[in-house]
N, C-alpha and C positions, 0 to 999 in steps of 0.2 A: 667389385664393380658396382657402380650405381646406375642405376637406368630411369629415363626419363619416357614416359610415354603418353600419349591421348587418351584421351579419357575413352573407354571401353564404349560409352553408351552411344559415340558417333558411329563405329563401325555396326551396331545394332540397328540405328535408326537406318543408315545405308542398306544396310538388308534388309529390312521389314520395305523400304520403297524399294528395292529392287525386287521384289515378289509381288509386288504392288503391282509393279509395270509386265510383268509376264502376259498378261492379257492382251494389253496392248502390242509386245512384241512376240504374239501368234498372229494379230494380224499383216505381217509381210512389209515390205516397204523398209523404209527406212525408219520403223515403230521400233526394233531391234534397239535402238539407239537409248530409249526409254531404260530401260535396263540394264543399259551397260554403264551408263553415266554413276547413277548408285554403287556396281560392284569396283571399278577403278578408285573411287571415295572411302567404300572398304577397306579397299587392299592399301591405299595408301594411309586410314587413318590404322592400321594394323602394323604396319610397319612402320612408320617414322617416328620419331625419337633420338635422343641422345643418350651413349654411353657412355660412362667415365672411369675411371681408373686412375692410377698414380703415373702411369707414361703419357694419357693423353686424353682423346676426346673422339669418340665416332660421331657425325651427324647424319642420321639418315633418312634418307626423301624416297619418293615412289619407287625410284628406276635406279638409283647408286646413293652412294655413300659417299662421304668425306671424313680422313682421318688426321687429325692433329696433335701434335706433341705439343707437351706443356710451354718449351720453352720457345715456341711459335706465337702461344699468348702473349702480349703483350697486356689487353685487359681485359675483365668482364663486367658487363655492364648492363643495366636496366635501361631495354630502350621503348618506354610507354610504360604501362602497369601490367601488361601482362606478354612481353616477351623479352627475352635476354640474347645478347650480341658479345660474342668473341672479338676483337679487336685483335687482327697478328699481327705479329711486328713488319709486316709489308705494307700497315696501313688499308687493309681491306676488314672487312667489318663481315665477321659469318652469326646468321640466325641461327641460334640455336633449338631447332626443333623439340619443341613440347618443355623447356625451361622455364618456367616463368621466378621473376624476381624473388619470392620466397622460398626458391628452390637454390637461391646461390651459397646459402651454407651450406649445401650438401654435396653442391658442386664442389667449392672448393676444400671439402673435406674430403671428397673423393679423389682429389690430389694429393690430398695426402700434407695438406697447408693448412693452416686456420687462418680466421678472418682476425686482424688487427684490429683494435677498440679504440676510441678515441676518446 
């Protein structure tokens, strides 16, 4: 299995500001809010990612996940310079969480395919 993930140093900086904000969220109110906003940044830049494998493709965001079989690909794709899109064959277009374009040999090595030359 191949895994994509965020770079560590997000979930760090999320934390060092949500310690940050503790002062403020002793004082009462809706200060709380300072602090929470950092640890949900956390826990989402801690989990989301893409796994791959030779059956398919997990994408995962904050709250769920989404699981895809190869033969649901239709194509993969570079869409900007630094994120990658799944194309299924229903014509819907899924971001691949934490992919970026020089990571698609390994994607589709982790299918267990290789990339055709031209």
């Amino acid at each position: 299995m191949t895994r994509f993930r965020l770079p560590a140093s997000i979930s760090v900086a999320a934390l060092l500001t949500a310690l940050g904000g503790v002062p403020l969220a002793a004082q009462g109110g809706f200060w709380w809010l300072v602090p929470a906003v950092p640890v949900v940044i956390m826990i989402w830049a801690w989990r989301a990612g893409t796994d791959a494998n030779e059956r398919g493709m997990r994408v995962r965001a904050l709250l769920g996940n989404r699981v895809v079989l190869w033969p649901q690909v239709a194509e993969l794709r570079a869409d900007g310079p630094k994120r990658v899109v799944a194309v299924l064959t229903d014509g819907t277009a899924l971001p691949l969480t934490a992919v970026r374009p020089a990571d698609l040999p390994a994607l589709v090595k982790a299918a267990g395919q290789s990339l055709a030359t031209a």
